[in-house]
C-alpha positions in Angstrom: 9.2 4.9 -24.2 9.8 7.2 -21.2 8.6 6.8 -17.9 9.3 10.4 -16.5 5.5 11.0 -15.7 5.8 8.3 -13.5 7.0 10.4 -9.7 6.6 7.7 -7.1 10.3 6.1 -7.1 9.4 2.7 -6.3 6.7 2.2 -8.9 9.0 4.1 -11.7 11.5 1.5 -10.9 8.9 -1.4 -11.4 8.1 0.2 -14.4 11.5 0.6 -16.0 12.0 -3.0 -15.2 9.1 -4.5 -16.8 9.8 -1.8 -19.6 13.2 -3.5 -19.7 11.7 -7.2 -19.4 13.9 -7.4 -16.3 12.6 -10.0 -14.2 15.2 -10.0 -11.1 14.6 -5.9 -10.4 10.7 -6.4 -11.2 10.3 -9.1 -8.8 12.4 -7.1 -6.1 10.2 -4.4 -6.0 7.6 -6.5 -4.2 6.9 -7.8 -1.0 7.3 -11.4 -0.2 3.6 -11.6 0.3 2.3 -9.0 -2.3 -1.1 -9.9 -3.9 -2.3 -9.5 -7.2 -5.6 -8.4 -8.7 -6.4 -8.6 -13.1 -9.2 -7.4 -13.8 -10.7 -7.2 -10.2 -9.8 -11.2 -9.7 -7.7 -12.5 -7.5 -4.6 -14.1 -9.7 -1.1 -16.1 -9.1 1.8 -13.1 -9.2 4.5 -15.5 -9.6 2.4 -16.9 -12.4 2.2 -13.1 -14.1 6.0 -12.4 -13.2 7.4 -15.6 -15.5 4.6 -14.9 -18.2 4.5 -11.2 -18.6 8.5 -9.7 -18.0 10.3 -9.7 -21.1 6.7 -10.0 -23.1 4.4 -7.2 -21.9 5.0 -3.8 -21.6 3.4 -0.3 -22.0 3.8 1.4 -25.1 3.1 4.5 -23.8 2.2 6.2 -20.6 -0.9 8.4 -20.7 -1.5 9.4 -17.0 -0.4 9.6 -13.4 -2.3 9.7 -11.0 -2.6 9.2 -7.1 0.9 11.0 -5.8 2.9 8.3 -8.7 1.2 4.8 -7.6 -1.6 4.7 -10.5 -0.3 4.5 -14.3 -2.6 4.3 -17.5 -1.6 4.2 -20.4 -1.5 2.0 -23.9 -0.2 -1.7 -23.5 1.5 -4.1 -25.7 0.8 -8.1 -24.6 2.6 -10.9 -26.5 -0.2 -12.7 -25.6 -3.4 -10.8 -25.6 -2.0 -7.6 -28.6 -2.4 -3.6 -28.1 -5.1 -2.0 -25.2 -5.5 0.5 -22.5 -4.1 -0.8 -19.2 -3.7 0.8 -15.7 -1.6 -0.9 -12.7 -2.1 0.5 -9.3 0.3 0.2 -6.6 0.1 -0.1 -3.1 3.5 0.5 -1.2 4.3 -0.6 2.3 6.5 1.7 4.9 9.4 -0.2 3.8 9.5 0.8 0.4 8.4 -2.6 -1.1 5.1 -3.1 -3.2 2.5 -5.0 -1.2 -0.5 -5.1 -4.4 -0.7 -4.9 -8.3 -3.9 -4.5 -9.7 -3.9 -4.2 -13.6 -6.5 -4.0 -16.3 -8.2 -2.6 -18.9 -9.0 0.8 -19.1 -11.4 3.2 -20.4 -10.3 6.9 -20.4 
């Protein structure tokens, strides 16, 4: 699956690492205090980092939008099977991610 749509540098790296089920490069990518939204709700990113890596990725990657920090595209989920996703980025001045929000999505 490539992830060459993907332009913003730190969000592509995110990306590759949960593509890769790489926990350790995933979890560097954020801030120590990032926050997490699924769905529009409020959720536990440490919770999502030990039950998503390695067990959800995207299966493709549809669109790009928002200069790199918004991907859509189809999903695969261990846990929950095949849909439409997006994760949206927010990135700090120091490079590091400071919010995820994820979820389904119509397009």
């Amino acid at each position: 699956m490539n992830t060459d749509k993907i332009t913003d540098p730190v969000v592509k790296a995110a990306i590759d690492a949960l593509q890769k089920g790489d926990g350790k490069a995933w979890s560097s990518a954020f801030a120590a205090n990032a926050s997490f939204y699924d769905d529009g709700n409020k959720r536990d990113l440490a919770a999502f980092n030990k039950n998503a890596i390695g067990h959800e990725r995207f299966t493709s990657i549809d669109k790009v939008e928002h200069n790199g920090t918004a991907v859509y595209g189809n999903f695969h989920s261990d846990q929950w099977g095949d849909f439409k996703t997006y994760f949206r980025f927010t990135i700090d001045n120091t490079g590091k991610i400071t919010k995820l929000e994820i979820g389904q999505a119509s397009y």
